[in-house]
C-alpha positions in Angstrom: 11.7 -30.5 7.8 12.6 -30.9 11.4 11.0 -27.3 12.4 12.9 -25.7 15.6 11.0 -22.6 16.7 7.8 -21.8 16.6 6.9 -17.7 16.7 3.2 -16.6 17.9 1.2 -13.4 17.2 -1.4 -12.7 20.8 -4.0 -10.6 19.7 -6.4 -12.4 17.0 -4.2 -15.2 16.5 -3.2 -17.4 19.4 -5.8 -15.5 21.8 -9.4 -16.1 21.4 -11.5 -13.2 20.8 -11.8 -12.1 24.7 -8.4 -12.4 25.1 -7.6 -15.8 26.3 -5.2 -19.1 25.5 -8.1 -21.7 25.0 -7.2 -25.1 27.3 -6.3 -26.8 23.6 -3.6 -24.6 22.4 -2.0 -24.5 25.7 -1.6 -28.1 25.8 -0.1 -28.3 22.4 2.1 -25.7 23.1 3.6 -27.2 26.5 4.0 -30.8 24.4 6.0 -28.5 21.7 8.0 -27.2 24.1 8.7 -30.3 26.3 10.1 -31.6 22.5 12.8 -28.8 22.6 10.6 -26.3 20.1 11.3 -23.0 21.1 7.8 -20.9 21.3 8.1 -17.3 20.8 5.7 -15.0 21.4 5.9 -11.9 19.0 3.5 -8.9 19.3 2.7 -5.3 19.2 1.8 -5.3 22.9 4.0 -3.9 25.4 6.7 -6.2 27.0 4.5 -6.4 30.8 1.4 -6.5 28.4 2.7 -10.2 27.1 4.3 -11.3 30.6 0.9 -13.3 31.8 0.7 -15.5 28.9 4.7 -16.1 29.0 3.9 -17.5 32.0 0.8 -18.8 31.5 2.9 -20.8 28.6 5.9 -21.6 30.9 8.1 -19.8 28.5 10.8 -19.4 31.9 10.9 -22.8 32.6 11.9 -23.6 28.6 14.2 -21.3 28.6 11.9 -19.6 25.5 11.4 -16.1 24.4 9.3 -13.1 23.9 8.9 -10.4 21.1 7.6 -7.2 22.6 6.4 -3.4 20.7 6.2 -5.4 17.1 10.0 -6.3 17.2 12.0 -3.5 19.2 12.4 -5.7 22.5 13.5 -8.8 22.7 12.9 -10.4 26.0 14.7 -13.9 27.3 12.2 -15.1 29.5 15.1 -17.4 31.5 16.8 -14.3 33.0 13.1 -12.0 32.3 15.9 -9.1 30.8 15.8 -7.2 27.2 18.8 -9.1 25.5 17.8 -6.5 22.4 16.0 -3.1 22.1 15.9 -0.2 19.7 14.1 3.0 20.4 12.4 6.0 18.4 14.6 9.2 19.4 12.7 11.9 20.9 13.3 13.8 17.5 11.8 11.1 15.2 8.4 11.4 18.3 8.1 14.6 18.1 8.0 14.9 14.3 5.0 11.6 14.5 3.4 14.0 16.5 3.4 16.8 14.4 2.6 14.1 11.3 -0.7 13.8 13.6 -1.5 16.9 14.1 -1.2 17.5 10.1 -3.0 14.7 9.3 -5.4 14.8 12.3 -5.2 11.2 13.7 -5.0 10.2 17.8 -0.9 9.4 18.3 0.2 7.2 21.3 3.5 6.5 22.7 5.3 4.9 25.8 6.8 5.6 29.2 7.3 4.4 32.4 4.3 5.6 33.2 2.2 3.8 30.8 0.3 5.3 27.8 1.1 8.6 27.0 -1.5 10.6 24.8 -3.1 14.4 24.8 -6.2 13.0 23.1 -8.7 11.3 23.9 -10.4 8.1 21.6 -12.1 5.1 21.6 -9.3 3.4 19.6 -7.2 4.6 22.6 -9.4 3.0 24.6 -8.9 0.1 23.3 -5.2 -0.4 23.8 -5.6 0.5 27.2 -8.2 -2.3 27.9 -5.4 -4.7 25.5 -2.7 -3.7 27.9 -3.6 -3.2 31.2 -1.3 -0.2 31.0 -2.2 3.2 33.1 -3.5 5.7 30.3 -1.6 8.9 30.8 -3.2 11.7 29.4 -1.4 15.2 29.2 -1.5 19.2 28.2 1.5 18.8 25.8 2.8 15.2 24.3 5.9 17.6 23.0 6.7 18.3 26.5 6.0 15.3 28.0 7.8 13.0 25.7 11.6 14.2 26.2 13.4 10.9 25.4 13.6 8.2 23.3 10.7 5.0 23.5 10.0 2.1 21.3 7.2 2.9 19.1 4.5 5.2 18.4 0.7 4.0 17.5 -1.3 6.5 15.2 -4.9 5.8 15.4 -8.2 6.3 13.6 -10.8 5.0 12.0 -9.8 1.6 9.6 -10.7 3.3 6.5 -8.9 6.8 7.0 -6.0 4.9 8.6 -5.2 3.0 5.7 -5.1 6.3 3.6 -2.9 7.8 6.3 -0.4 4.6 6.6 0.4 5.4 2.3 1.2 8.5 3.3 3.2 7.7 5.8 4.7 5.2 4.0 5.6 7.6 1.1 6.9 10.7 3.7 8.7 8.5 6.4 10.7 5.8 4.5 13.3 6.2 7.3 10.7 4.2 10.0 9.2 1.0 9.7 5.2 0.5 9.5 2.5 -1.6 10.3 -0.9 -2.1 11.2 -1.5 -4.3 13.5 -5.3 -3.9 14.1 -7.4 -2.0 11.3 -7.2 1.3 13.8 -3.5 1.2 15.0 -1.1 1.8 12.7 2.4 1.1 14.7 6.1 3.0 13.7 9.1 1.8 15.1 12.3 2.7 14.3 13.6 1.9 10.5 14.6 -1.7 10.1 12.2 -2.9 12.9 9.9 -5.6 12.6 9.1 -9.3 13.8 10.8 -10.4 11.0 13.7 -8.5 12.0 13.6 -9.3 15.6 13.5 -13.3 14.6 16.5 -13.2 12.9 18.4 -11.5 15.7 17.2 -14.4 17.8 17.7 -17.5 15.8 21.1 -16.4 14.7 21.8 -16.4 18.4 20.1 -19.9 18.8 21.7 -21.3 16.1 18.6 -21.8 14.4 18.2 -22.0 10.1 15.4 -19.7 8.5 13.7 -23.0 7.6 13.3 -24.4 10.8 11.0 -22.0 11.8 7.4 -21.7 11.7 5.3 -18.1 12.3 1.9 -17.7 12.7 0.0 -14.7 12.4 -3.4 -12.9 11.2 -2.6 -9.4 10.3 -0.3 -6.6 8.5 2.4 -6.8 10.7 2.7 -10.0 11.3 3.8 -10.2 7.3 7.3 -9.8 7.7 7.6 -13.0 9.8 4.8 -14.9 7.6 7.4 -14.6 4.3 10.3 -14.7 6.5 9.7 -18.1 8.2 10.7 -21.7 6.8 6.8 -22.0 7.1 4.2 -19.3 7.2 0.3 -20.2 8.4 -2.0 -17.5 8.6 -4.9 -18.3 10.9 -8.2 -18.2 9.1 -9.5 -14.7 10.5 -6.6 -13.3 8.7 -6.8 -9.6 7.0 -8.7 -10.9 4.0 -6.7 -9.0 1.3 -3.2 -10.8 3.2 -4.8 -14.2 2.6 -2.5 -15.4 -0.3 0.7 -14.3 1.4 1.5 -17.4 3.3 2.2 -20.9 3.0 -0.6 -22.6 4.7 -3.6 -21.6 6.6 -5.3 -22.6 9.4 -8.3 -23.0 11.5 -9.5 -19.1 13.2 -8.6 -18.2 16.5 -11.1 -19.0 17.9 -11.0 -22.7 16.3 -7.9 -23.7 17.6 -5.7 -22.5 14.6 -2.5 -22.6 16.9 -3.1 -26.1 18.4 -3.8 -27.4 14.8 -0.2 -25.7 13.3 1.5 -27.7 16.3 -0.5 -31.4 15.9 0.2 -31.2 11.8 3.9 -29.8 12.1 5.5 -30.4 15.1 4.3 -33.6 16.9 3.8 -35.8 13.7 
């Protein structure tokens, strides 16, 4: 199989543990591209979150791709414009909100001014750091949040969180969810998810389902993992996911990417 695109998870999969593209996989990755591979970068993280390893990657100058907010923004790197986005209405927010409150778990959303949250945590914390986004903390998420934005986070401790995310699950069938690290459990609108977000773009590449390949580590990377042609879990992957994909490969930080790209792509 003559594989075509080639979609990246960031956080625990193509960056090392401290957040970095090792010298290795960025090498294999620029030989990829210079064979006409598209490389997509597909993650949870905010679109300006994923910019610096775009570039880092010379997505602009291959004319490649990126996957922002687990799926609702579509990015062409080319023009640096959205070419697809869907949104949580202010309505489906504010009802997360007062799932959190219920269910008493830290809730996170998005606007132009960063991270908007009226709690304080160290899973919050954490995002911040992962983003580099302002953390905007107010009186009254209700009132500050009066318009639509791409995704919520809940957040909480792993354990609780997965009990929260069946409930969820069960209550909200009309979003999609994921977790994405053990303490953020992401909601985007229904129908949203890498998987979903990789079609959209392939269909307008004119690239087959089968000529892709998707690499990830975690729950919401799933979607693309059975969606692809081929689906290679790195080998830090959420241990109860492990059976889900097609292949897997070395850990993040062994490499894993460099070695999906040397066995599929350049041979």
């Amino acid at each position: 199989m003559e594989y075509k695109m080639l979609v990246l998870d960031l956080d625990d999969t193509l960056l090392t543990d401290d957040h970095r593209i090792s010298d290795r996989n960025r090498e294999m990755l620029i030989q990829a591209q210079e064979r006409g591979v598209k490389v997509v970068l597909a993650s949870g993280r905010p679109t300006p979150a994923m910019i610096p390893f775009a570039d880092e990657l010379e997505l602009e100058r291959f004319g490649s791709y990126i996957i922002s907010f687990n799926g609702a923004v579509i990015t062409d790197m080319s023009s640096r414009q959205p070419i697809f986005e869907r949104s949580l209405t202010k309505e489906e927010i504010h009802s997360l909100h007062d799932f959190s409150l219920k269910h008493r778990v830290h809730i996170i959303t998005y606007s132009k001014k960063g991270i908007v949250t009226e709690s304080q945590s160290e899973y919050i914390d954490v995002e911040k750091n992962l983003t580099g986004l302002p953390l905007h903390q107010v009186p009254s998420f209700k009132d500050e949040v009066q318009s639509a934005a791409v995704k919520c986070i809940l957040l909480d401790d792993p354990d609780r969180l997965k009990r929260i995310e069946q409930i969820l699950k069960q209550e909200r069938q009309d979003l999609s969810v994921a977790t994405s690290k053990p303490f953020f459990l992401e909601v985007m609108p229904q129908g949203i998810d890498k998987a979903a977000s990789i079609d959209v773009l392939a269909q307008r590449l004119g690239i087959n389902q089968h000529q892709i390949i998707a690499v990830g580590n975690a729950g919401n990377d799933l979607s693309m993992i059975e969606y692809a042609g081929l689906g290679v879990w790195v080998d830090n992957v959420t241990p109860e996911l492990r059976d889900r994909a097609d292949y897997i490969v070395a850990s993040n930080m062994d490499d894993g990417v460099a070695e999906v790209v040397e066995r599929f792509l350049l041979n």
